[in-house]
N, C-alpha and C positions, 0 to 999 in steps of 0.2 A: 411567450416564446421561452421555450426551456434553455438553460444553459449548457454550454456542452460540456462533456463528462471531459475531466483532467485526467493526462495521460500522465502515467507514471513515469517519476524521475529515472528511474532503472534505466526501462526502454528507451525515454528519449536518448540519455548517456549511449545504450550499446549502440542504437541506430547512428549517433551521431559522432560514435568512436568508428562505428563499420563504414560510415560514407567520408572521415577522413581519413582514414590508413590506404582504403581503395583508390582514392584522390593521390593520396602520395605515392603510392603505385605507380599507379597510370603517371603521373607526371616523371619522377625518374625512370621509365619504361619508357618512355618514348625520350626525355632526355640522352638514355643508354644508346636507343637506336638510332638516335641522330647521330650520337656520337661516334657510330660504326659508320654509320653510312658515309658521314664524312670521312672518315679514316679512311675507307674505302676507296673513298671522289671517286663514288659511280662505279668501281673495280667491274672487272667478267672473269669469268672463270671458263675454261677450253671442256668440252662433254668427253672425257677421257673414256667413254664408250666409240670414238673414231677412232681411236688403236686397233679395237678391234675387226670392225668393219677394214680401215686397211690393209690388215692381217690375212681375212676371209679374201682377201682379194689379190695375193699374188699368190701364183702357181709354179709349180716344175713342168719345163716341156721336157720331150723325150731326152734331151742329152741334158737335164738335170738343171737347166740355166734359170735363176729367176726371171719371171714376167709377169704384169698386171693386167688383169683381165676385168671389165668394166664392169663392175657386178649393179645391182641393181640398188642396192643400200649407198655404195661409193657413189652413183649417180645421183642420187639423191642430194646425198654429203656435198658432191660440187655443185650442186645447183644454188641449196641453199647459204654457202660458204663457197663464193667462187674463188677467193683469196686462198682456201684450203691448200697445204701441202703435206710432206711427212718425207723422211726418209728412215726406211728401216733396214736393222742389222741381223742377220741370220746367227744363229750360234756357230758357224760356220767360219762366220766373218763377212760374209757376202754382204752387197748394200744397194740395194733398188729405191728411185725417188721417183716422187712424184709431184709436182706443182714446182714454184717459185720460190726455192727456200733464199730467205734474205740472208747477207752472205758473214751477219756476224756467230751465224750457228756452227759456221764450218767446223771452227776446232772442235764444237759441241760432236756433230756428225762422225768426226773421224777417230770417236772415242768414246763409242756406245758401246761396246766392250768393258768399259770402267763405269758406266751409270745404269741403272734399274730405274729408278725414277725420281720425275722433277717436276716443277713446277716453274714455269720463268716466265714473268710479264713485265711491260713498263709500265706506266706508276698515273698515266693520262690518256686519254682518249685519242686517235680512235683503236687503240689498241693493236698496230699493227706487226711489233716485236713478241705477242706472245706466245708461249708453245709448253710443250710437257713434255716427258719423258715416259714411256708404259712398259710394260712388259704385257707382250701377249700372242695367242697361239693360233693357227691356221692349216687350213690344205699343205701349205709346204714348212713347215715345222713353227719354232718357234724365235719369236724377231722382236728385238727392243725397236722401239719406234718414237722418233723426233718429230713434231710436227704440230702445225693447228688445225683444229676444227671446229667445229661450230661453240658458238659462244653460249652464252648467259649469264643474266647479270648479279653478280653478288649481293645487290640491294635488295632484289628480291629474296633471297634466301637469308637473310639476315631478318625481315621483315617477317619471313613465315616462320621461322623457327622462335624470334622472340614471342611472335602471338602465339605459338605452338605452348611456348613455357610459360607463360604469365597465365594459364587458364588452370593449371594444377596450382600455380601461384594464391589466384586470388581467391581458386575454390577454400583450399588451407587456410587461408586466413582469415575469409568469413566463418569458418565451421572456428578457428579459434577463438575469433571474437562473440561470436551468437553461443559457443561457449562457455570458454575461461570468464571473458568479461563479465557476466553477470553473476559468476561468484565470486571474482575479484569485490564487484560493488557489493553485492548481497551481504561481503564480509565486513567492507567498511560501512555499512549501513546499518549494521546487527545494533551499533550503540546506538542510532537514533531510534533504532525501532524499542527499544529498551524506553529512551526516552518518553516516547509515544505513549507506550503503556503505562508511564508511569502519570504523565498529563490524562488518561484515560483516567484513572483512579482517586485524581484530584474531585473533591465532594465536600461541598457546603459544611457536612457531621465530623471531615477530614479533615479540619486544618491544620495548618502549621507544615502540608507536604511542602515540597520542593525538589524540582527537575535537576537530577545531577550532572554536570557536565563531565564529569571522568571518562577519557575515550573517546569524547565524542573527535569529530572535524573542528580544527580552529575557525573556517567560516560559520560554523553552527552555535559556539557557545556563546556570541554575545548577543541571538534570540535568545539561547536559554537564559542567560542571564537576567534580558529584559522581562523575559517572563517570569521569571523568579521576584523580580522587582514587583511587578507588577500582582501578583500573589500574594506578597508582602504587603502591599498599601490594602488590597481590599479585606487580607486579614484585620490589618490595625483597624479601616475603615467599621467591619464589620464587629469588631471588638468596641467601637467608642457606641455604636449602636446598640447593643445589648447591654453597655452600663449603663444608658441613658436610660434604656426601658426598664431596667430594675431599680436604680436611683428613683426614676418616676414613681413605678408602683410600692415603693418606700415610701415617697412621701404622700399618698397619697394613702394610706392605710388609716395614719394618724388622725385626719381630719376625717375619714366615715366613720373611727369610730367614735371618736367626740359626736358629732351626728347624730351618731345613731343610739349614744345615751341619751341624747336632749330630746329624742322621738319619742324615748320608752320612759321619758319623764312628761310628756305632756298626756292632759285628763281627755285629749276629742281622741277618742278611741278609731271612728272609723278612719279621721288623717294619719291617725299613729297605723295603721294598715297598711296605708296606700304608701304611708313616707318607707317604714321599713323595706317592702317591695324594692323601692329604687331604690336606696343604700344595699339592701341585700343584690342589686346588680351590678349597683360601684364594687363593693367587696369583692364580687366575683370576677368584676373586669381585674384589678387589683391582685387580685390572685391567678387569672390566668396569667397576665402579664408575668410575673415571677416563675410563672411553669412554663412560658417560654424558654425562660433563664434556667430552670430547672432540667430540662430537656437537654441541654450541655453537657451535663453530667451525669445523667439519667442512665443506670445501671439497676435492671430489675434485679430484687434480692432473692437470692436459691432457696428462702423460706417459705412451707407451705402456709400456704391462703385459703381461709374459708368465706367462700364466696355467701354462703347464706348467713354469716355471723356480719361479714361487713352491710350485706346486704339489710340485714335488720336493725344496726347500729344508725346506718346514714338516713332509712324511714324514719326513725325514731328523733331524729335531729332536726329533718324537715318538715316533718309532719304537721306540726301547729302553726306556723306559711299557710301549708296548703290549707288544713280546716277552715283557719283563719280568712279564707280567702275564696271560702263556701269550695270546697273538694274534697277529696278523698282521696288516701293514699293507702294501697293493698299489698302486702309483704307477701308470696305462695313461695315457697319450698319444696322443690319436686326430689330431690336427690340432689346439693349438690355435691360434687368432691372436689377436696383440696385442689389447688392450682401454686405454680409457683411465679412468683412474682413481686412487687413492691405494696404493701397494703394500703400507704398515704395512697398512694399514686390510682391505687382503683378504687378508693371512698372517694377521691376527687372528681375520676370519670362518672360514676354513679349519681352523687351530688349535682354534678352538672346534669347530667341525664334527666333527672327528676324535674329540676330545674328548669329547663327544657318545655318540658311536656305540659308540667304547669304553667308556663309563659304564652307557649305558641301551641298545645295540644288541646284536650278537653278537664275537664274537671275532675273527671276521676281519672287515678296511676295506678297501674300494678308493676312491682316491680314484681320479677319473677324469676327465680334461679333452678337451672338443671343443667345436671353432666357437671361440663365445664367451661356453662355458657350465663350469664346474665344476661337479664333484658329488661327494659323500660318499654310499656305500652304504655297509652291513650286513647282516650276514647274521641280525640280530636277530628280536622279534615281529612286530615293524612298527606301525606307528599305525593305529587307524581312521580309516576316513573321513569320519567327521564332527569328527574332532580335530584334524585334517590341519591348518587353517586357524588353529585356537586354541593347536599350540603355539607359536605367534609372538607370544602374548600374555604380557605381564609376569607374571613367577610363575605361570603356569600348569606344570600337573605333571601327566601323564597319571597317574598314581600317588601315592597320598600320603606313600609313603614314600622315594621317590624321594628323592639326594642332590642338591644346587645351588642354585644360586639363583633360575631360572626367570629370569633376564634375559638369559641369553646369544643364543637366538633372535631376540627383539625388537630386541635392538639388531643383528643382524644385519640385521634386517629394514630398519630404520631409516638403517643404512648403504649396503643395496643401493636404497634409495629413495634417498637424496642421489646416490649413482650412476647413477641413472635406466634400476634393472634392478629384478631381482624375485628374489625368494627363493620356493620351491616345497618340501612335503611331496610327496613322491609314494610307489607302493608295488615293491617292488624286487620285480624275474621270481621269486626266490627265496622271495619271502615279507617280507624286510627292509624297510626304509626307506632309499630315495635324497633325501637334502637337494641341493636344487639351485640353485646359484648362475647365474642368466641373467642376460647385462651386454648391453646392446643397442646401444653406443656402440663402434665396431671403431677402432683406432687408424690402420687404412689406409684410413678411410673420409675 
């Protein structure tokens, strides 16, 4: 079962800044409308559209007298409002009523002459003191008007008009947050991403780095810290390890080569063969051991290299091993040209090379140089092809009984990478194995 994919910090943040700011919305938005609504206690409000319906409904007879005439909108108004009344005032002065006005309006009535308009209610249900004031116009001219008419209730309209406003409200404030928010964070997150990259770039060849906390969030620096800590031990750790391994292959020089005079001082020839062989692979272990160490500081030199003069020098060294040991070892020189790089560094690859081929190949070598490429063939089994690539891995052994150390490849490998070439398994026309040294840097380039 696969693990599920982690959602980014960012998102969670703006989601979970967007669903509390809308939460605190909604909760003071409805705290707001309660606290109208109470304020209110249930209020109504009179449809100051019955002014005019009143108005539409008185007439002039012939000798100019106001009178109401039962219109069909008024009938309506008293049906559903049988409490309804009104008394209106002509500009004239004139004053025609209609229903039950209650009798604290009077002085109100007798001085619609001084008001245009009002609003008057009592303060609880069932609201039977409330009324307005209009202005408004009809068949027989035009008449301020005292009076109630149909209700409705303020709660309502406090209700639709907050939901009305909090939908531009909350639209605003997600487009801010799904926004702003995310360059807000993006900004305060610029230093860990820094960070990031800089733990990206931490590498075994790199030590001594270290994660800065400059800028960061104070919840973030004391990971970095730990991690810094923690960097710190496995440098030191990593440091007591490679002086052990050079310490070792120090002490361990001294007693192969006492050895290896008291071999080349005894008279049984064919033992003095066999013994040098294995001292000649202590040495080598011994020495790669310290090209571990050497790889530390390993800085190819901008000097050009003649690949067929190292190449003829290191035959020439090995060569009576290999005779010795019923082989043969063949120097061809096709062309090559200078390369730049460290000369120790590629008589050591080659050496081993050779080494190699006569340990685990066939009995005759050809070392062979062109371009800008060495090579070591065999006339051995050869390698498969799916091993080709793996014996460049530390201690790997196509064999288990194989002799060596299984480091000798690797750090070749390792060394033609600081040279900015490549090291190749490939399968020799014979059946063998060609090890192939490719340098891509010409010294006449």
């Amino acid at each position: 079962m696969s693990a599920s994919r982690p959602v980014p910090l960012k998102r969670q943040l703006v989601v979970r800044l967007l669903a509390f700011q809308i939460s605190i919305l909604l909760v003071f938005s409805a705290a707001f409308v309660a606290y109208l609504i109470r304020a209110d206690d249930g209020g109504a409000l009179i449809d100051s559209n019955f002014a005019e319906v009143a108005v539409r409904a008185i007439r002039r007879d012939a000798d100019g007298q106001l009178r109401l005439v039962k219109t069909r909108d008024l009938e309506a108004l008293r049906a559903s409002t049988p409490d309804m009344w009104f008394v209106a005032r002509s500009d004239r002065g004139e004053l025609i009523a209609f229903g039950k006005m209650p009798s604290l309006y009077l002085p109100i009535a007798h001085n619609l002459d001084r008001i245009t308009f009002a609003d008057i209610r009592d303060t609880s249900p069932p609201f039977r003191d409330i009324a307005v004031v209009r202005r408004a116009s009809g068949p027989a001219g035009a008449f301020t008007v005292l009076g109630k008419g149909g209700l409705f209730s303020m709660t309502f309209v406090v209700l639709f008009l907050s939901n009305l406003m909090m939908i531009p409200v909350l639209s605003l404030l997600a487009v801010i947050t799904i926004v702003v928010t995310p360059l807000i964070i993006r900004r305060a997150f610029r230093r860990l991403s820094i960070a990031a990259r800089q733990a990206g770039r931490i590498d075994i060849d790199r030590r001594g780095t270290r994660l800065s906390p400059e800028g960061l969030p104070a919840e973030v620096v004391p990971l970095i810290e730990s991690m810094n800590g923690a960097l710190c031990r496995l440098d030191e750790g990593y440091d007591r390890q490679q002086r052990f391994i050079v310490d070792a292959a120090h002490e361990l020089r001294t007693p192969i080569a006492i050895l290896q005079a008291k071999i080349e001082a005894s008279a049984d020839v064919p033992l003095v063969s066999r013994l040098q062989r294995d001292v000649a692979r202590l040495a080598t272990l011994a020495e790669q051991l310290l090209d571990l160490q050497r790889l530390e500081r390993f800085a190819p030199l901008r000097e050009g290299v003649d690949l067929g003069q190292i190449a003829r020098g290191v035959a020439a060294d090995i060569a009576p091993l290999v005779i010795t040991g019923g082989g043969d070892l063949e120097v061809t020189d096709l062309g090559g040209r200078p390369v730049r790089g460290d000369p120790a560094a590629i008589e050591r690859m080659l050496a081993n090379l050779i080494q190699n081929a006569v340990d685990h190949g066939g009995r005759n070598v050809i070392v062979r140089v062109e371009g800008e490429a060495i090579e070591v063939e065999d006339d051995g089994p050869g390698i498969p092809v799916e091993e080709r690539d793996r014996v460049f891995d530390p201690f790997h052994r196509l064999r288990a009984r194989e002799t060596g150390s299984g480091l000798g490849l690797n750090l070749i490998r390792q060394v033609m990478t600081l040279h900015g070439g490549a090291a190749y398994a490939l399968e020799a026309p014979a059946g063998g194995t060609i090890m192939r040294l490719e340098f891509v840097e010409s010294a006449q380039g």
